[in-house]
N, C-alpha and C positions, 0 to 999 in steps of 0.2 A: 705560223699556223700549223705548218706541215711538224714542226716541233712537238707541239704541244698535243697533235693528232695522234702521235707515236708516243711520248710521255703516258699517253692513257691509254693505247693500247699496251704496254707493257705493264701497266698495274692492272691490268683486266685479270680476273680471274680466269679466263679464257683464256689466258696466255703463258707459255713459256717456250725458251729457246730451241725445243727440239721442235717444237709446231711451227716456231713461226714462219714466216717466209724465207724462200731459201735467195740467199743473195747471190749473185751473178759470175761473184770469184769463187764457189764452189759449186757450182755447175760447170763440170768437167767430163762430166759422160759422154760418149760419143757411141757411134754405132755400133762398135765391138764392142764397147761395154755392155749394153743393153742384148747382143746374141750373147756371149758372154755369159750373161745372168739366167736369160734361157735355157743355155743349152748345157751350167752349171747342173741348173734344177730340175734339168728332162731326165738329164741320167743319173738316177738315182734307182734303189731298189724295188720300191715302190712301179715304176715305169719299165724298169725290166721284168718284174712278174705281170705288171698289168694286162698282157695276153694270158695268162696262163685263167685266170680266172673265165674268159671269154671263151676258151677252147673247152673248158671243163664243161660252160654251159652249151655246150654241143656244137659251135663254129670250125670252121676250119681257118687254119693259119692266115689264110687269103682275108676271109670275114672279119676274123679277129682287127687286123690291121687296117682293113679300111676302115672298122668301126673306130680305130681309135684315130686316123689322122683326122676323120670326119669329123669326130667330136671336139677336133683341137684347131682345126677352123673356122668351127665355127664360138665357139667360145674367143676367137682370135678379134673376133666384133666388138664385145661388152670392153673386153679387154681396150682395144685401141680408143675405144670411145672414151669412156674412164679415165684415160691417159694423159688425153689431149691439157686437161685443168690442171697437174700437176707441171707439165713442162713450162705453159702459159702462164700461170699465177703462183710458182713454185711452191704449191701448198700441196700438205700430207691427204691421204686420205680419209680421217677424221673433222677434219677441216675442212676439205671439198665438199661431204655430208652435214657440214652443218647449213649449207643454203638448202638444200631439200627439208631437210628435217629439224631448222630451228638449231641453236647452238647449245641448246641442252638436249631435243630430242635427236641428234646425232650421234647417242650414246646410244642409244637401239640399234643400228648398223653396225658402230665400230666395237661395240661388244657383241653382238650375233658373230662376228668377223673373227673376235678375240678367240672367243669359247673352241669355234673349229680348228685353227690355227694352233691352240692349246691340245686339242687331238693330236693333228698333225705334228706336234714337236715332240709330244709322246712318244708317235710309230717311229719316227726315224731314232730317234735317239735310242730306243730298244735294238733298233737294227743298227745301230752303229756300234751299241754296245753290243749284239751279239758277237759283233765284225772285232772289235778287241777282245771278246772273249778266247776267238778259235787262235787269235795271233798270241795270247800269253798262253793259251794251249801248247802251240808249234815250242815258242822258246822251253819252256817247260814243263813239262809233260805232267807232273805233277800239279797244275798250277788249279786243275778242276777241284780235288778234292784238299788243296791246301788248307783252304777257307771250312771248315765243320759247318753243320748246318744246312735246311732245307726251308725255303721260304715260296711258299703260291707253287710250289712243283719246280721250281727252278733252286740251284744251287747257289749257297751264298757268294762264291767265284764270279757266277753267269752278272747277279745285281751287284758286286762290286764294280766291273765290267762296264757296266749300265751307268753306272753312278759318276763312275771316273770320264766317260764320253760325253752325259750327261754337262759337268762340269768345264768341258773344255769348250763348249757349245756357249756356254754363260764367259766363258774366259773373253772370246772371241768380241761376243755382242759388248761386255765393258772397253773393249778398244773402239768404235765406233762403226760410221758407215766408209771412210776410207779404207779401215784394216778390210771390211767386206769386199770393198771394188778389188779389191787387190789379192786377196783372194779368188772369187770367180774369174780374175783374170787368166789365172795359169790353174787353176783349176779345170777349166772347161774343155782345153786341148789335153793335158793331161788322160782325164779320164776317157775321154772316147779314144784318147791309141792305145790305151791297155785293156780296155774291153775288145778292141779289135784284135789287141794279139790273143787275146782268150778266145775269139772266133775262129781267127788263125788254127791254134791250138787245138781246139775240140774238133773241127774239121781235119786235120791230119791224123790226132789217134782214132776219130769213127771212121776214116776211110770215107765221107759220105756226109752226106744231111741227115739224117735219122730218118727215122719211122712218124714224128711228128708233122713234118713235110709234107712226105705221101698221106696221111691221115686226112681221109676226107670229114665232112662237119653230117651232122646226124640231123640235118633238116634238107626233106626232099622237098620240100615247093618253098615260095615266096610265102606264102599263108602260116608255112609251120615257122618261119624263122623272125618272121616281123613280132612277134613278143619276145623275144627273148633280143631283139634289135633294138627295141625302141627303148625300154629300159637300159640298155648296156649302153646306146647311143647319150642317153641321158648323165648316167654314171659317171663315160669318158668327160663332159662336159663339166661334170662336176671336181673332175681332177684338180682343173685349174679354174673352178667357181669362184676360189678365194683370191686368186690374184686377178681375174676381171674385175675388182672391183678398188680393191690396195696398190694396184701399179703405180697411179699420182705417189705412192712411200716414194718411188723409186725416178718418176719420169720428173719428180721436182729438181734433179739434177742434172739433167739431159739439157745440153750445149742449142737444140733447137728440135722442132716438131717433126721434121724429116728423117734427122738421126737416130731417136727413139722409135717411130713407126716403123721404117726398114730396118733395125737391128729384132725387133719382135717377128714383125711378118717372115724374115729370111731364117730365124731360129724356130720357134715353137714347131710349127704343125712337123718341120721336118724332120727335129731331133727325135721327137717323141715315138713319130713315127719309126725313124731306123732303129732306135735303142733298142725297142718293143721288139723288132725286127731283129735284134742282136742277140737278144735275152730266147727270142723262135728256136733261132738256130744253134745255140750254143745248147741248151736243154733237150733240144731233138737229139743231138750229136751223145749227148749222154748218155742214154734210152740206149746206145749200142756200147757204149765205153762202160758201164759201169751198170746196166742190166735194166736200171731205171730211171724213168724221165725227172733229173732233179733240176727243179722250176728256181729255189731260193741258193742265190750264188756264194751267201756263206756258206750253206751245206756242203757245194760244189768245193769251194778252196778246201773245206773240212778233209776232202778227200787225198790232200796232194801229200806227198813225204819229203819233197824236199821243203827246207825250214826256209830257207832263201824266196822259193817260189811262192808259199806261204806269207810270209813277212808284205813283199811288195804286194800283193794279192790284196789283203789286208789293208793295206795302207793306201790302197786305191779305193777298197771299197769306205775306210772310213774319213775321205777327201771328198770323196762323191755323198757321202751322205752328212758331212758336215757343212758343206758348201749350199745343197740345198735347203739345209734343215731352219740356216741363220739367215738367208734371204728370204725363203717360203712361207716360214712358221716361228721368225721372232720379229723383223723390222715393223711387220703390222700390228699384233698384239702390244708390240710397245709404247707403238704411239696410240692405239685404241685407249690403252688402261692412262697414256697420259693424257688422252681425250677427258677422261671422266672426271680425272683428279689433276687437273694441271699444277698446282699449285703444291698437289704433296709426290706425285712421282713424277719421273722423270722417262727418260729412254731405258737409262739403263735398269732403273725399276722397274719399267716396265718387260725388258728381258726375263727377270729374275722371277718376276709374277709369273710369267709364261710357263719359265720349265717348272714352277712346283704343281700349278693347277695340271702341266702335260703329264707329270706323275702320277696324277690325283685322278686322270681317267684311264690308270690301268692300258697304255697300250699292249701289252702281251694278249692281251684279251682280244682286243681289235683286232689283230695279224691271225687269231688263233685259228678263221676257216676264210682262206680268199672267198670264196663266194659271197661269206656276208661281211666285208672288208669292199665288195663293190657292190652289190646288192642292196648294203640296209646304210651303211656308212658313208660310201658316197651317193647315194642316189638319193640316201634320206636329207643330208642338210643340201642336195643342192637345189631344191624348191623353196628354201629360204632365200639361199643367197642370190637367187635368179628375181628373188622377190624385190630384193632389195638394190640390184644392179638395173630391174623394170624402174624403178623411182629415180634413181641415179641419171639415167639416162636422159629420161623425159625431163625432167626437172634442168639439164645444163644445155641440153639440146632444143630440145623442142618448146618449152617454155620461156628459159633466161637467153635465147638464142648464143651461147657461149660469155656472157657478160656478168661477171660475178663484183663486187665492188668486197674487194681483200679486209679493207680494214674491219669493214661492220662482221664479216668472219669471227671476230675477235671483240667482239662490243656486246657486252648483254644486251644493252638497249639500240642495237643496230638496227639495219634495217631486217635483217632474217628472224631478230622477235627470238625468244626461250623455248618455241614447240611448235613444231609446222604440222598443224594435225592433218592436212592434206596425207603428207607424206606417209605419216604412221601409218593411218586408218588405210592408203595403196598396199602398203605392206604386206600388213596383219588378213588385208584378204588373197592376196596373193598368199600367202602360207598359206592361207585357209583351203585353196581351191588345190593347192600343190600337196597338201598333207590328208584330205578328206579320207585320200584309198584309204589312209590305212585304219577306217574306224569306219567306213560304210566300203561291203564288198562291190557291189556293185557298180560305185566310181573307182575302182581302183586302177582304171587306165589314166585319171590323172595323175595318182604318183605315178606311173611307168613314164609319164610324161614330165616327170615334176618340173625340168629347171624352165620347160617352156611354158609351162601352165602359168609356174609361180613369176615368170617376167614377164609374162603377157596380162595377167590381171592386172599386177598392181603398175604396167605402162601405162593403162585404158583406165585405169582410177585411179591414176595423178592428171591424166591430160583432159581426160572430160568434164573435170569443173571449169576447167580455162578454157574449152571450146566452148561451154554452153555461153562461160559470160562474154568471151568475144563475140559470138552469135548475138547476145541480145542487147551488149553496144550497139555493135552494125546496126540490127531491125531499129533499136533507138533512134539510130542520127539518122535511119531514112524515115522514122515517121516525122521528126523533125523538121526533115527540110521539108517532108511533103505538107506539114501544115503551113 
């Protein structure tokens, strides 16, 4: 029986080898693995400007950084929760959405999930490739204007650059998810001791912490800074919206449910926080070393003369942004787009979809004003994906009390049925209620609010259809017995 049960889960159209269930002898993750992958994808460049955006909007150093450990604690919730069904049932995160939302209408999540992911492999791969542009800079000095040609304001050098980073990105994801563990393994200690001797560093030639330090924040009461808090509180949240929801990519590999929860809890809020905190004081230190405050650490290395210091400089920062780019922003979009198309793409298809569409949204454009890089980019999609971690939740939690049956995952005629219009319909209002500001002024305190608007609607319109009919079971069987 048990044969023939699996015989048709494998001719399912629902099915192929990168979704299916993860079996027992590659589940090998253990609790370094999983801080590891955190603390891989906290230090990245994105995270070390992530104050600068916050201080611009008139905070001080202090503000800035509680704003962001805040928002990575609590985002550390959605996160753990979400977790728990990939460890348990070693299913992807595509897979985990198809009990919410029907095993066809689980393509509304894991593509909402794709498209951002696809932003995100854009920014960094741009920032990686600018990170080898300044390193064939350093070897030769020539190397800017070898290349003829001007393309969107940038040099054909700068997009060759891009292209060659871009590629090594896709090299990576065609070796799998072992070459990944094994990279974030020594990736992760790596990068934070040579950002610390870069702290080192900039603290010995300023003499000092800078002028950023001392700079107090330009809001005198409680009253003036809670707008400009509650959206940037939202924003931070939306950093890691994407992986609140895709960690099952990750915790289907995880050795047991203790080892995965303590290597997240003792990674995320802290890294993020000090890196943030690295990136403070290394930029203040600038502001006296070199006349002005430079926030973006390729600009920083741009500055150095020796080729040696340069070179490793370089090669840390494009370690740090390769390590998070193929954890953060390729393992989910690939099994999203094999969500869709089981049958014609794969994993590694699904990598290769990822970096052309991240080309296709123009990251240069997105990096081009931090303000609206945290502002409109992340505060805008994270009322979606807050939407859809509200359904996720209520749906494995509070509904299925953690009890999902794997196989029907994988069955059109399962029990989860082709379209769980419960789920959608939570959704679609949840975005509604998170996206209103920005087309009536007057609510426009729900997007400042977005990622908790958009999870708290569609929590409360997944679960009150199942309250109302447990309620009027119960009222049933007591008019029954009272008759």
């Amino acid at each position: 029986m048990a044969s023939a049960v699996k015989r048709s889960i494998e001719s399912s159209p629902l099915y192929n080898k990168d979704l299916a269930p993860t079996d027992l002898a590659r589940r090998t993750w253990g609790t370094y693995n999983f801080a590891a992958l955190w603390i891989s994808m906290a230090h990245c460049i994105p995270t070390y400007m992530l104050a600068s955006g916050l201080i611009g909007a008139g905070m001080d150093w202090k503000q800035a950084l509680l704003t962001i450990l805040l928002g990575n604690t609590i985002v550390l919730a959605p996160i753990l929760l979400n977790s728990h069904a990939g460890t348990k049932y070693g299913i992807p995160f595509p897979v985990f959405a198809r009990a919410a939302y029907g095993t066809r209408g689980s393509n509304l999540p894991a593509l909402m999930r794709a498209l951002v992911a696809c932003g995100w492999f854009g920014i960094q791969a741009w920032i990686g490739g600018q990170a080898l542009h300044v390193f064939f800079r350093t070897l030769w000095p020539g190397w800017a204007t070898a290349i003829p040609g001007n393309f969107g304001g940038y040099p054909s050098a700068e997009w060759i650059s891009f292209l060659l980073f871009w590629s090594l990105n896709i090299l990576v994801v065609y070796r799998g998810m072992d070459m990944l563990r094994k990279v974030e393994n020594w990736a992760a200690p790596f990068v934070l001791v040579m950002t610390a001797l870069l702290v080192w560093w900039a603290l010995g030639r300023a003499h000092g912490l800078g002028p950023i330090l001392a700079q107090k924040g330009k809001f005198a009461s409680w009253h003036e800074f809670w707008p400009v808090f509650v959206p940037s509180l939202s924003a931070m949240i939306g950093f890691w919206a994407t992986l609140s929801l895709n960690m099952p990519d990750f915790t289907r590999f995880g050795r047991s449910q203790r080892e995965q929860a303590v290597g997240q809890v003792v990674a995320l809020p802290t890294t993020m926080t000090v890196f943030a905190f690295m990136g403070v004081v290394i930029t203040s230190a600038t502001a006296i070393i070199y006349g002005k405050a430079i926030w973006d650490p390729v600009e920083l290395v741009g500055k150095f003369t020796e080729p040696w210091i340069v070179a490793i400089s370089m090669f840390t920062v494009v370690v740090a942004t390769l390590s998070v780019n193929i954890a953060a922003n390729v393992v989910s979009p690939a099994n999203d787009f094999a969500n869709a198309f089981p049958r014609l793409i794969t994993f590694r298809r699904g990598g290769l979809l990822t970096g052309l569409i991240g080309i296709a949204m123009q990251p240069w454009k997105l990096l081009a004003d931090p303000s609206g890089y945290i502002f409109k980019w992340l505060l805008g999609y994270s009322g979606g994906l807050g939407s859809i971690a509200g359904v996720l939740i209520a749906d494995y939690w509070i509904v299925r009390r953690r009890r999902l049956e794997v196989d029907d995952l994988y069955l059109e005629d399962g029990i989860y049925g082709g379209w769980n219009r419960r789920g959608i319909v939570a959704t679609l209002l949840g975005c509604a209620a998170a996206w209103i500001g920005l087309v009536v002024s007057s609510l426009r305190v729900l997007y400042d609010y977005s990622w908790f608007v958009g999870f708290g609607v569609s929590f409360v319109a997944y679960c009150l259809p199942e309250m109302m009919r447990k309620t009027y079971v119960e009222e049933a069987g007591e008019r029954a017995a009272a008759d």
